[in-house]
C-alpha positions in Angstrom: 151.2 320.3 147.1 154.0 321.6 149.8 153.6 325.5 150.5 155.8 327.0 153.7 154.4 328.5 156.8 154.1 331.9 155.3 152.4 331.3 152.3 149.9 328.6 154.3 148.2 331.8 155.3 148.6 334.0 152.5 145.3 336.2 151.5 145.0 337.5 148.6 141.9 338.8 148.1 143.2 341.3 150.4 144.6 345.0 149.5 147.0 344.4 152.7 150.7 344.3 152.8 151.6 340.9 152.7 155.3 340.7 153.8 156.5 337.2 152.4 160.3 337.9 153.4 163.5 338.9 152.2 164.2 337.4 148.8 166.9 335.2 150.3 164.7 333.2 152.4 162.0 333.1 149.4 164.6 331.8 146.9 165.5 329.2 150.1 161.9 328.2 151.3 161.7 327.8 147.1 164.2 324.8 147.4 163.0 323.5 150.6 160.0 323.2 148.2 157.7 325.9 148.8 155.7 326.1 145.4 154.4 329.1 145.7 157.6 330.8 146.7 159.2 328.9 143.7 156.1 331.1 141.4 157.5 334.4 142.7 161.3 333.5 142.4 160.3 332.3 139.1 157.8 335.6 138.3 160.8 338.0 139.5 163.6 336.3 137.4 161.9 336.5 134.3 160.0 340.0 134.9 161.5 343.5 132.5 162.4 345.1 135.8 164.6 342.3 137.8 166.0 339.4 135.2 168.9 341.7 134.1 169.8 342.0 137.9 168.7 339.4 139.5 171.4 339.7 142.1 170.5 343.0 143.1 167.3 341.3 145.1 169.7 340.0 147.7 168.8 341.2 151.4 165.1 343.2 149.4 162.6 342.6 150.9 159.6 341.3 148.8 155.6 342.4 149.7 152.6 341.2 147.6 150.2 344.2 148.0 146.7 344.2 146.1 147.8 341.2 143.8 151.4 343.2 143.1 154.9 341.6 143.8 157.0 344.8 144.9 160.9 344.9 146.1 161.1 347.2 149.1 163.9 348.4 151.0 164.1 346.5 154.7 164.9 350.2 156.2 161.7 351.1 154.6 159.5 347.7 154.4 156.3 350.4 154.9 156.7 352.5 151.8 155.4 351.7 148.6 157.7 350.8 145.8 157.1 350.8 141.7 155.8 347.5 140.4 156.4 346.6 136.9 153.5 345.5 135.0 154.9 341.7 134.8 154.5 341.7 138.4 151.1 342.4 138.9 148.5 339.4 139.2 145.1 338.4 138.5 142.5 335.7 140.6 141.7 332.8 138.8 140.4 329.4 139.6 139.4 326.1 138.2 136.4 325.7 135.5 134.2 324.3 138.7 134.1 327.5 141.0 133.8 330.5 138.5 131.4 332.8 139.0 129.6 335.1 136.7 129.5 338.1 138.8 133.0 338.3 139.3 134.0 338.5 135.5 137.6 339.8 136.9 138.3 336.2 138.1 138.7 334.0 135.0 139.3 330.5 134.4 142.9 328.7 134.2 144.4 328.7 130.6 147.2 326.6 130.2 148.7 327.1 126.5 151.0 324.6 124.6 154.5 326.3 124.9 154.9 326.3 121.2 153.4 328.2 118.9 153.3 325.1 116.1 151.3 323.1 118.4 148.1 322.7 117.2 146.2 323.2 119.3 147.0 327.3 118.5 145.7 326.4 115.5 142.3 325.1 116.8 142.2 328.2 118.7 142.8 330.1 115.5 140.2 328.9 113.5 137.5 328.7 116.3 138.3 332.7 116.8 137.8 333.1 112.7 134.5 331.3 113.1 133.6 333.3 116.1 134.3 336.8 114.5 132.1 335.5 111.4 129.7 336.1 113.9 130.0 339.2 115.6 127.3 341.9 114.5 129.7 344.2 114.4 132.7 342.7 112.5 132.3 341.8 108.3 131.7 338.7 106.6 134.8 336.8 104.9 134.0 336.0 101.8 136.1 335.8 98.2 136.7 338.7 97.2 138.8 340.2 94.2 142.9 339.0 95.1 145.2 341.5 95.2 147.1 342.2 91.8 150.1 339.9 93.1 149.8 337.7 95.5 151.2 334.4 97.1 149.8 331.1 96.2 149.9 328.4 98.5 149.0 324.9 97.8 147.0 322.4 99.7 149.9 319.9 98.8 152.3 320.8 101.6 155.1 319.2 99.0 154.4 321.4 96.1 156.1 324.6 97.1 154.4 328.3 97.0 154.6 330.4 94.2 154.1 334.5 93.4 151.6 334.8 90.8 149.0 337.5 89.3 145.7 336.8 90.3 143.9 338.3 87.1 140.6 337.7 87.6 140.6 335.3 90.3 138.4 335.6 93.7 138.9 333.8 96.9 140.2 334.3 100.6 143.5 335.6 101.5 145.8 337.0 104.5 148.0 339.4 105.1 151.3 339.6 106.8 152.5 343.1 109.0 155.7 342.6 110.3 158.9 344.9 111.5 161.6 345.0 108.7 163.8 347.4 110.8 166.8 348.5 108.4 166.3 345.7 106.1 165.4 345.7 102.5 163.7 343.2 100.5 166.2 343.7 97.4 164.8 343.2 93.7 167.5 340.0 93.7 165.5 338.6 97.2 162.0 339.0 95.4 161.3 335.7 93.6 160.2 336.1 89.9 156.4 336.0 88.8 156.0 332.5 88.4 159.1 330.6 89.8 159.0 328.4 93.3 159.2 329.8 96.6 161.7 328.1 98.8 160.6 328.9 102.2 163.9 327.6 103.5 165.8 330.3 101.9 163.1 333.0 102.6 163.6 335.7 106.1 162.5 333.2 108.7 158.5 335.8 109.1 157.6 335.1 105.5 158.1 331.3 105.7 156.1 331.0 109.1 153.5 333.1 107.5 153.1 330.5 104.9 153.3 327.7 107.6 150.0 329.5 109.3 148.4 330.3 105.7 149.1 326.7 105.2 147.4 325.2 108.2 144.4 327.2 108.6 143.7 326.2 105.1 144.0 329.3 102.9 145.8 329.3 99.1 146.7 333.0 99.4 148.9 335.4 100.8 150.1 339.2 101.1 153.3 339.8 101.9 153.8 343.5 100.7 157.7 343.2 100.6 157.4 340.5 98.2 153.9 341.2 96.2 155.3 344.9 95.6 157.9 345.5 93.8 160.3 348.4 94.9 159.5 350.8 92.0 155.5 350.4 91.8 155.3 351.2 96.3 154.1 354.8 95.9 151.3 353.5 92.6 150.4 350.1 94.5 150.4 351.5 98.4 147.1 353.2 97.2 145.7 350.5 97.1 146.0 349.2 100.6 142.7 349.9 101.7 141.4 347.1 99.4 144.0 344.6 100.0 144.5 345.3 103.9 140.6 346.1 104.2 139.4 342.8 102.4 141.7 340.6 103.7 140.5 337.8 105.7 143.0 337.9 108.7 146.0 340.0 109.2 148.8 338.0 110.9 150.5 340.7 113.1 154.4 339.2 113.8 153.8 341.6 117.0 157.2 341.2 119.1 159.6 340.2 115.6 162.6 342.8 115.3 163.1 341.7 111.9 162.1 340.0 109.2 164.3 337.3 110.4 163.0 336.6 113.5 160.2 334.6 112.8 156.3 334.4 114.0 156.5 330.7 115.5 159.8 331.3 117.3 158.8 331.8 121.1 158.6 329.6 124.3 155.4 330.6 126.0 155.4 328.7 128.8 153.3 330.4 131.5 153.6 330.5 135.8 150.3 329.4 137.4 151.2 329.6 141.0 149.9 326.6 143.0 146.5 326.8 144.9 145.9 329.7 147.1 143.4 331.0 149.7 141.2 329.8 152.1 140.1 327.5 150.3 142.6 326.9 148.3 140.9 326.9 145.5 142.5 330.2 143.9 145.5 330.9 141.8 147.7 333.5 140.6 149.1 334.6 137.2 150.6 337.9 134.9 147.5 340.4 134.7 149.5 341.6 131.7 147.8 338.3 129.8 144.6 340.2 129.9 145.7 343.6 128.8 146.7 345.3 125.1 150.0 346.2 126.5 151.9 343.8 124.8 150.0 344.8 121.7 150.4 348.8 122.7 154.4 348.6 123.8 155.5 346.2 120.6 157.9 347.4 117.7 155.4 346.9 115.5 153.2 350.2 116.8 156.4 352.4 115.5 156.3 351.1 112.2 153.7 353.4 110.2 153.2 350.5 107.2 152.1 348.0 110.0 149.7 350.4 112.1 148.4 351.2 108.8 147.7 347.8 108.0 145.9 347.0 111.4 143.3 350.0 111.0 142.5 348.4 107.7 142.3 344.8 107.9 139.2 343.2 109.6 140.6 341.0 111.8 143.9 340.8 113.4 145.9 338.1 115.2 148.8 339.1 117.1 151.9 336.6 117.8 153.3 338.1 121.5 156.2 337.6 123.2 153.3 335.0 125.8 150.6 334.9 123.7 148.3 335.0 121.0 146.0 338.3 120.9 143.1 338.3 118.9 141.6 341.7 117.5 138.5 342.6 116.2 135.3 345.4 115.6 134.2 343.3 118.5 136.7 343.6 121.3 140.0 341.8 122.0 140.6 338.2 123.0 143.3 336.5 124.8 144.8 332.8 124.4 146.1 333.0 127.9 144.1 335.3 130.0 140.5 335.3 128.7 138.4 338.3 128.8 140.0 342.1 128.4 141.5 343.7 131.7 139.1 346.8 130.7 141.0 349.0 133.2 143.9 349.3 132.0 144.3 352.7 129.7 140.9 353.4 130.7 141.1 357.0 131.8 142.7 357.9 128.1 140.5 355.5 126.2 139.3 358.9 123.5 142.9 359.3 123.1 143.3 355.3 122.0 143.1 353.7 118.7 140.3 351.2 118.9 139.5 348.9 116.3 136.1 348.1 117.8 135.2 351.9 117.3 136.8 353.1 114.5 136.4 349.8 112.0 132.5 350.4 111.1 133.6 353.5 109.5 136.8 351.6 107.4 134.1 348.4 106.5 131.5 351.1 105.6 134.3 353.4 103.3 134.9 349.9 101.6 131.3 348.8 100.7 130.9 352.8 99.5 133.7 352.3 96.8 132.7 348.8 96.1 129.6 350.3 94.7 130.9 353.4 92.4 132.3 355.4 95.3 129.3 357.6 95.7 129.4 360.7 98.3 126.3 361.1 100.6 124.0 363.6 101.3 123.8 364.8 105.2 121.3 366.8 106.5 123.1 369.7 108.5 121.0 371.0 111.3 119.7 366.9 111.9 121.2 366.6 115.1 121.2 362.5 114.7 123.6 363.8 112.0 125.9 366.0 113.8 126.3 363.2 116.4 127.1 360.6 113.8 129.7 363.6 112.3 131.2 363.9 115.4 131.8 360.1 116.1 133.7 360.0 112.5 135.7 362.9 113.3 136.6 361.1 116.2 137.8 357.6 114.5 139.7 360.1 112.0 141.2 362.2 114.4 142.0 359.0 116.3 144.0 357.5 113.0 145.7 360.6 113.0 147.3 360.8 116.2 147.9 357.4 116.3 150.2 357.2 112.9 151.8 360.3 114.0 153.2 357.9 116.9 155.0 355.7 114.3 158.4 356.0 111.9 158.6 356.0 108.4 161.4 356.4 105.6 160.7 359.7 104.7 158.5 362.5 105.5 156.1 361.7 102.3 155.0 358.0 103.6 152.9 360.2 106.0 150.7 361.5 103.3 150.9 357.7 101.9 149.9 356.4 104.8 146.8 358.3 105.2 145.9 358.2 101.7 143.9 354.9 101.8 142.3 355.6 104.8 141.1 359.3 103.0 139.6 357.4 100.6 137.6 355.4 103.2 136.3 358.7 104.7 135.7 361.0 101.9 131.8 360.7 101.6 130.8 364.2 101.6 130.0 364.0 105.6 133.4 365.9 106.7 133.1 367.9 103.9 136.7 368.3 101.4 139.8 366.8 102.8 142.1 369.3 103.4 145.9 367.8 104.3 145.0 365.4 107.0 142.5 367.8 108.0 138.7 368.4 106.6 136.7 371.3 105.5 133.6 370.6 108.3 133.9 371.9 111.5 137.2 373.2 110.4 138.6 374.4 113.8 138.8 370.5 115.2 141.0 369.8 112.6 143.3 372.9 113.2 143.7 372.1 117.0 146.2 369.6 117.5 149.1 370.0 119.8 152.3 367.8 120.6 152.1 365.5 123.3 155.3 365.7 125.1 159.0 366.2 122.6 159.1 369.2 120.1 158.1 368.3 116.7 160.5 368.7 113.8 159.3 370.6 110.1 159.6 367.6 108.0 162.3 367.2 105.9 160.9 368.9 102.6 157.7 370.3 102.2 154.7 368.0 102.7 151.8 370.1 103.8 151.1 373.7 104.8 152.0 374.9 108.4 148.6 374.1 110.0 148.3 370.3 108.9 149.7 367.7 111.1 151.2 366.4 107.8 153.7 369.6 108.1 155.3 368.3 110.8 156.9 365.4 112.1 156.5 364.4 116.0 153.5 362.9 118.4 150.6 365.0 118.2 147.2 364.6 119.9 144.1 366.7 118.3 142.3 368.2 121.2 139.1 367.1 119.9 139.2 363.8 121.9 139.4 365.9 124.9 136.5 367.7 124.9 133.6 366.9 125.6 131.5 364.2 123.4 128.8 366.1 122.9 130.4 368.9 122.0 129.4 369.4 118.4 125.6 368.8 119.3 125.3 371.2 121.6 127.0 373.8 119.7 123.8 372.6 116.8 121.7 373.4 119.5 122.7 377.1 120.7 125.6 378.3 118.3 125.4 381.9 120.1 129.3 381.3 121.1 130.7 379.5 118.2 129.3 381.2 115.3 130.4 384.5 117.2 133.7 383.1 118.4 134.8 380.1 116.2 136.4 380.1 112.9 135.1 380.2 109.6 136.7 378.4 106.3 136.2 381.3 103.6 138.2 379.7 100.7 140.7 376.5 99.8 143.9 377.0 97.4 145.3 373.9 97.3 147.5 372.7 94.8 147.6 368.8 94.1 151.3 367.8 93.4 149.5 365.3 91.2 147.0 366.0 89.6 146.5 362.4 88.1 146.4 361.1 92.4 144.4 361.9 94.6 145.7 362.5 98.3 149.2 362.3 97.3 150.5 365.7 98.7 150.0 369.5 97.7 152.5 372.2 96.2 154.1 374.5 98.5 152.5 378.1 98.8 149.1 376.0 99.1 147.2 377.9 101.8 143.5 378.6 103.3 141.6 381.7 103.6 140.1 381.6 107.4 138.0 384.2 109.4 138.3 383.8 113.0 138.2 385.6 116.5 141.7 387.2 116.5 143.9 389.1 119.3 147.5 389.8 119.3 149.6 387.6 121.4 151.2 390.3 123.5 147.8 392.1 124.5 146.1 388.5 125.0 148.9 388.2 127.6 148.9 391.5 128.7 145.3 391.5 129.6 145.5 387.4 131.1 147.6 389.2 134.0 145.9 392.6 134.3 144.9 393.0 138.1 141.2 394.1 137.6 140.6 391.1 136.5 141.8 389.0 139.4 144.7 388.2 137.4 145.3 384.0 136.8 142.9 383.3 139.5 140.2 384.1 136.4 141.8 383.0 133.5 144.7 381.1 133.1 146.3 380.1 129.7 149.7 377.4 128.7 151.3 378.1 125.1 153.2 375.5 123.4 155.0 376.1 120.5 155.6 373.1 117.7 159.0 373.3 117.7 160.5 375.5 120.5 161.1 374.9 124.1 160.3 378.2 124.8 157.1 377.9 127.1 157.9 374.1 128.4 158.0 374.1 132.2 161.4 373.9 133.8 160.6 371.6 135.9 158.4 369.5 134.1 160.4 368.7 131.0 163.3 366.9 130.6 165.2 369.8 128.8 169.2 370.3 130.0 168.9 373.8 129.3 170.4 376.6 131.3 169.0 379.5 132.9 171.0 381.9 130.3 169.5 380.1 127.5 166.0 380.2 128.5 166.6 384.0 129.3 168.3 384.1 126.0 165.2 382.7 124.1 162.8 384.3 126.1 164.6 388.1 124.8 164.4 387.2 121.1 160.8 386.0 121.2 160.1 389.0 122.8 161.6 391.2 120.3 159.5 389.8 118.0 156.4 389.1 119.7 154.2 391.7 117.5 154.4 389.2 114.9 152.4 386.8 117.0 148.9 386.6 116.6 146.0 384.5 118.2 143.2 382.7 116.5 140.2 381.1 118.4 139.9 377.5 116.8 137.7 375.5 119.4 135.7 375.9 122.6 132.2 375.3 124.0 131.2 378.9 125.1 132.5 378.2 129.0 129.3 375.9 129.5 131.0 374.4 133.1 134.1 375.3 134.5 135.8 372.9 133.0 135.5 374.3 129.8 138.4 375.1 127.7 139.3 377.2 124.7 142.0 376.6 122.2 143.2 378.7 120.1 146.4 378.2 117.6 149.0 380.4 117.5 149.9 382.5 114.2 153.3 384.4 112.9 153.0 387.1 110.6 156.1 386.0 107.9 155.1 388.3 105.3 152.8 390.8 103.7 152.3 390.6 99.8 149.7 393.4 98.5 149.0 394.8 101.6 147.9 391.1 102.8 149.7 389.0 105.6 150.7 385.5 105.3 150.5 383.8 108.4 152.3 380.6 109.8 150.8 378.3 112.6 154.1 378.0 115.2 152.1 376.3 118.0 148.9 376.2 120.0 147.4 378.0 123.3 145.0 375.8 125.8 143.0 378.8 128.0 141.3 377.2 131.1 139.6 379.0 134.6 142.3 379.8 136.9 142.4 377.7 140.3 143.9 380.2 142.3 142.2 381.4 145.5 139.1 382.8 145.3 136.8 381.8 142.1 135.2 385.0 140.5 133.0 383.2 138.3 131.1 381.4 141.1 128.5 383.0 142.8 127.4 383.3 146.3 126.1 380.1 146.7 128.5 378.1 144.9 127.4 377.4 141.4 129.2 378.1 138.4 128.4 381.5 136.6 129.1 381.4 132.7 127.9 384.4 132.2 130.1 386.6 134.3 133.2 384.2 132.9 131.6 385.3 128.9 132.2 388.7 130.0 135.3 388.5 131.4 136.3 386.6 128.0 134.6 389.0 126.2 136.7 391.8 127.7 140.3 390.4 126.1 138.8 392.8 123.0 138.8 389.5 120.1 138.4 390.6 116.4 137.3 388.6 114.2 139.5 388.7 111.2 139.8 387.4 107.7 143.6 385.7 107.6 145.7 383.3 104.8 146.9 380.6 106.6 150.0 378.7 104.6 
């Protein structure tokens, strides 16, 4: 092993600057024959921030700080510079020094290059065998096939076929891939019957068979060519059997296209040479332990394929460097071992995890395997309302989540989350209300977007309060409250019975009568009692000077489809002074029509506590009745300015002089229709 002068010496169990040079000299000591210099010319060329501009690194300088490659300016070699998450490193070392308590340094995993070797395949099937397992993960076993499915024959010269599975039981996978723009025309889809050619098949579908093939199953679901084009909205109902008792879901992760294959990429790894001390250490991509390349791919915008991944069991993802195996019991990793469990740590509510949310989908499909039978739950059991809230949670979760992704049309929403209402609808969340449920109503009304303005979907879908009204990023505001939330509300309801809302009545209208979930007629509305105040004297009173003004309360409206209330300076908008003041004058003019309704909140327990309430128009009143729109939602937090007036003298937190000031605003509760 030949390593220059510089890196020798290198540390890296330090959080130290390490200066290794210009990235001249690197790239030079790299020829001289410098092997770890030849890793980090190697790391930078291929990394997402420097291999389209490789050139520019001429005369940088380059630091390794904390186990991060970063490009720095000579002029100002002592200022930190953004690192992109290819160029961030983990420790790891040989099978003969690792050492349980340091679970962060893993061993080497050197992976065959190419996806066919098979040795993936060993890995495959020992990760199958593994999850079989897992307390927390389901049994494979044959189960009913899916109407119309793949056959694949032991004989790798007999050639597949699509057949109807009657009443046939066994084993099968499932394909979720990106089809982009593409179509799977009724002339591409091979006739019920008739040979498969793989060779003439998009290059995904016939590696799919190649894996089916070699792990030694007969059957596979390729929805694209088990569906045909006229029976989608009738069959996709159905998704929570095939998806949810399917054996393994083979996830063609970084595939653009149904072209682009699953078996396609060269995965060959940087290890840099021996390091340390000791030299007994070695650096690679920290990225091989993390869910990014699982959380950044294609595939997450693709609303069929997320749907697909909350269903099935299990799910193998082909990556760009990797294989990534996902579970109820955690993730795995074909090059980097055990999860980086930091990463997206300090938003993990907000996530979609499989390893909380897949009880609830395994236990949904046991429930309809036996008749489908609702359950009875004890209300005031507070085991009960902590179980509740832990399901609103995985629901709320799904939510979001597909709200994140594209789809054709604005009615594959409700598609989408058909299957998965199935799953849910045991009697514990009460009635399923539009992507929303009838228990606990208000954490289903509080939702907000995250960041862009959401768009009214393209024809009706679902009244203005359901997230199915609307298409966008949302995030219910649920997952940020506190966890416990619901239980101790069960234990003193003083401020949410007096404060919260109140469903009164449902008139929901299905579009279908003959299936269930699939959308509701327009003019469908709920009847709601809640603690009301008009916008203008909510905001009036926020900045009256008895009360201390925002150093007591302070309160940030967004609306769902305006940029009315975004920050200047924290949004992206290109809008002009003029047209802010512009907007600002015609809300104003018709700012009596704006109402606020308390939906959530936890009685100021800390001062941390928030309240949200949603905010109402007034469109209409029919026989002396209003009918009143939701338009956006209003977070109301402490202040943090100056003095604190709900603290007392020595210090601690005073809810009850912050009750009273909330108490002075002058809420009413009021019975309104919400449509």
């Amino acid at each position: 092993m030949s390593l220059c002068t510089i890196c020798e010496t290198l540390d890296v169990s330090t959080k130290e600057d390490a200066q290794l040079g210009n990235y001249d000299d690197i790239a030079k000591r790299a020829g001289s024959g410098c092997e770890l210099c030849t890793f980090f010319v190697d790391t930078l060329k291929v990394s997402s921030r420097w291999s389209h501009r490789i050139d520019k690194l001429s005369e940088k300088c380059i630091v390794l700080t904390d186990l991060s490659l970063q490009v720095r300016d000579p002029t100002l070699i002592s200022r930190s510079s953004y690192s992109s998450n290819d160029l961030k490193f983990d420790v790891c070392v040989g099978d003969s020094y690792l050492d349980s308590s340091s679970p962060e340094i893993g061993p080497i995993r050197v992976i065959p290059a190419d996806p066919r070797d098979e040795r993936c395949f060993e890995q495959l099937r020992s990760w199958i065998s593994e999850c079989s397992e897992h307390e927390n993960c389901s049994t494979s076993t044959p189960v009913s096939l899916p109407k119309c499915i793949i056959e694949v024959p032991e004989d790798p010269n007999i050639k597949p076929k699509l057949i109807l599975s009657g009443d046939k039981k066994g084993s099968y996978l499932a394909l979720a891939y990106f089809a982009g723009d593409e179509e799977t025309s009724a002339m591409s889809r091979p006739m019920l019957g008739d040979d498969i050619d793989a060779q003439v098949l998009p290059r995904t579908f016939a590696d799919a068979i190649e894996i089916t093939h070699r792990l030694g199953f007969r059957y596979l679901f390729i929805s694209s060519l088990c569906i045909p084009q006229d029976e989608w909205i009738k069959e996709s109902s159905n998704f929570a059997h095939i998806y949810g008792n399917s054996t393994l879901l083979l996830s063609a992760t970084t595939s653009t296209s149904s072209s682009s294959g699953i078996l396609t990429q060269d995965r060959s790894k940087f290890y840099s040479p021996p390091v340390g001390p000791h030299k007994n250490q070695h650096l690679r991509q920290n990225l091989l332990r993390w869910r990014a390349e699982v959380a950044g791919s294609i595939l997450t915008r693709d609303g069929w394929a997320v749907q697909s991944r909350i269903l099935a069991p299990r799910v193998v993802h082909f990556t760009e460097r990797q294989m990534i195996w996902e579970c109820a019991n955690d993730f795995s990793f074909e090059a980097g071992g055990v999860e980086d469990k930091s990463w997206g740590s300090l938003q993990v509510r907000q996530t979609y995890r499989k390893e909380f949310v897949q009880r609830y989908i395994t236990e949904g499909l046991r429930r309809l395997g036996v008749g489908g039978e609702k359950i009875t739950h004890s209300e005031n059991n507070l085991n009960t309302v902590a179980e509740r809230a832990k399901r609103f949670e995985a629901w709320y979760t799904m939510v979001d989540r597909l709200s994140q992704t594209s789809t054709s049309t604005s009615k594959d929403k409700i598609l989408l989350l058909a299957p998965l209402v199935k799953l849910f609808d045991d009697g514990s969340l009460g009635n399923y209300l539009s992507g929303i449920w009838s228990k606990d109503i208000g954490i289903g009304l509080a939702w907000s977007r995250v960041y862009d303005m959401l768009s009214p979907a393209s024809t009706y879908q679902a009244p203005s309060w359901s997230p199915l009204s609307i298409d966008g990023e949302i995030s219910t505001l649920f997952m940020s409250w506190s966890p416990t939330i619901l239980q101790d509300q069960a234990a003193d309801p003083t401020w949410i019975t007096k404060y919260g809302p109140k469903l009164i009545s449902t008139h929901l209208v299905p579009s279908d009568p003959e299936v269930s979930y699939i959308g509701i007629k327009e003019g469908s509305h709920i009847v709601v009692e809640g603690a009301c105040i008009a916008f203008k004297t909510f905001m009036n009173y926020l900045s009256d000077e008895k009360l201390g003004g925002q150093r007591f309360f302070r309160a940030n409206p967004v609306l769902d489809t305006s940029w009315i209330f975004d920050c200047a300076c924290c949004s992206n908008l290109n809008v002009s002074d003029k047209d802010r003041a512009d907007k600002n004058e015609e809300f104003n003019q018709g700012i009596d029509k704006y109402v606020l309704m308390i939906a959530h909140g936890d009685g100021w327990r800390t001062d941390k506590s928030p309240v949200d309430m949603l905010i109402l128009h007034e469109d209409l009143i029919e026989e002396g009745q209003g009918k009143f729109r939701r338009v956006g939602m209003m977070r109301m937090e402490l202040g943090m300015m100056g003095m604190s007036p709900w603290k007392r003298e020595d210090g601690s937190y005073d809810a009850e002089v912050v009750n009273k000031g909330f108490e002075g605003f002058g809420w009413e509760r009021k019975v309104l229709r919400l449509f």
